[in-house]
N, C-alpha and C positions, 0 to 999 in steps of 0.2 A: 838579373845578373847571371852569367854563364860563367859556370864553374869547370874546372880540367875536367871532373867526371860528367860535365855534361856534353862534353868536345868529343872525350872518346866513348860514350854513347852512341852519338849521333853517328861516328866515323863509323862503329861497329855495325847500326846498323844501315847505314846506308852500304856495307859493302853484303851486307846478306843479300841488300835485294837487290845487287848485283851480281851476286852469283847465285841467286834461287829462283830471280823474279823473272818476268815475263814481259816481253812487249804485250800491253794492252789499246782499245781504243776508247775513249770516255763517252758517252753523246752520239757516237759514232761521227765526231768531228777531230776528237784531242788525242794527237797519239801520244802518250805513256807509257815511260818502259819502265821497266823495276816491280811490279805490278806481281804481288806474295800472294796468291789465294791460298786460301788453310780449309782444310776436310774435316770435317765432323767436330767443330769447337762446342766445347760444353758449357753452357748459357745458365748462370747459375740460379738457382731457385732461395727460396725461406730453410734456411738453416743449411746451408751448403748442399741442396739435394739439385742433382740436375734437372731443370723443369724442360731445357731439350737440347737439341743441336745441330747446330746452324754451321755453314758454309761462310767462309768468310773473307775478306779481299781489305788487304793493307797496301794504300797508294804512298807513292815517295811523299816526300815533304815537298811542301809547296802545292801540290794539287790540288786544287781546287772543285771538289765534288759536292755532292746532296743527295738526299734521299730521294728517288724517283730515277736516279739519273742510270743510263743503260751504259754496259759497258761490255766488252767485247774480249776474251781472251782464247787465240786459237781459234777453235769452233766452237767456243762456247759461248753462251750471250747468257746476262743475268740482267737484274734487275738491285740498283742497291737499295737496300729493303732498311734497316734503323741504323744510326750511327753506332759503336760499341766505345767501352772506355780503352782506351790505351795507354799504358802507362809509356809508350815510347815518345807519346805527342802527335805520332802518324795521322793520318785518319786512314780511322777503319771501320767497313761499313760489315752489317749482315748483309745476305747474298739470299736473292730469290731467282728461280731458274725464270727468264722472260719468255710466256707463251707467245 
């Protein structure tokens, strides 16, 4: 059941990751745009203590991703490394730099 507050959630953010995000490429086949990477997210540990912090990359809705899969933003290329929780429903992955 979709409620008003989940309409202008959704609206809300899908206009962030239009005005923050990024053309990326998934696979190196899917282009994606909207594409939010976030710096230094803190990964939280036993009793609220940061155990570290990770890089991390929120795709529009509808995207279709997985762990292993490379993705490409700029000149950057990563590797997405574990899914994380999202309270927005996104999918958002942690970020490994791909050697």
């Amino acid at each position: 059941m979709t409620t008003a507050f989940d309409t202008a959630f959704d609206t809300a953010a899908q206009a962030l990751a239009t005005a923050f995000g990024a053309p990326g490429l998934l696979r190196g086949l899917v282009a994606v745009e909207g594409v939010v990477i976030s710096r230094s997210v803190a990964v939280m540990g036993d009793y609220g203590q940061v155990a570290r912090r990770v890089d991390t990359v929120t795709l529009p809705a509808g995207t279709v991703a997985n762990s292993g899969d490379s993705l490409t933003v700029a000149a950057e290329s990563w590797i997405l490394d574990m899914p994380m929780d999202s309270a927005t429903g996104l999918p958002e992955f942690a970020l490994r730099v791909a050697s």
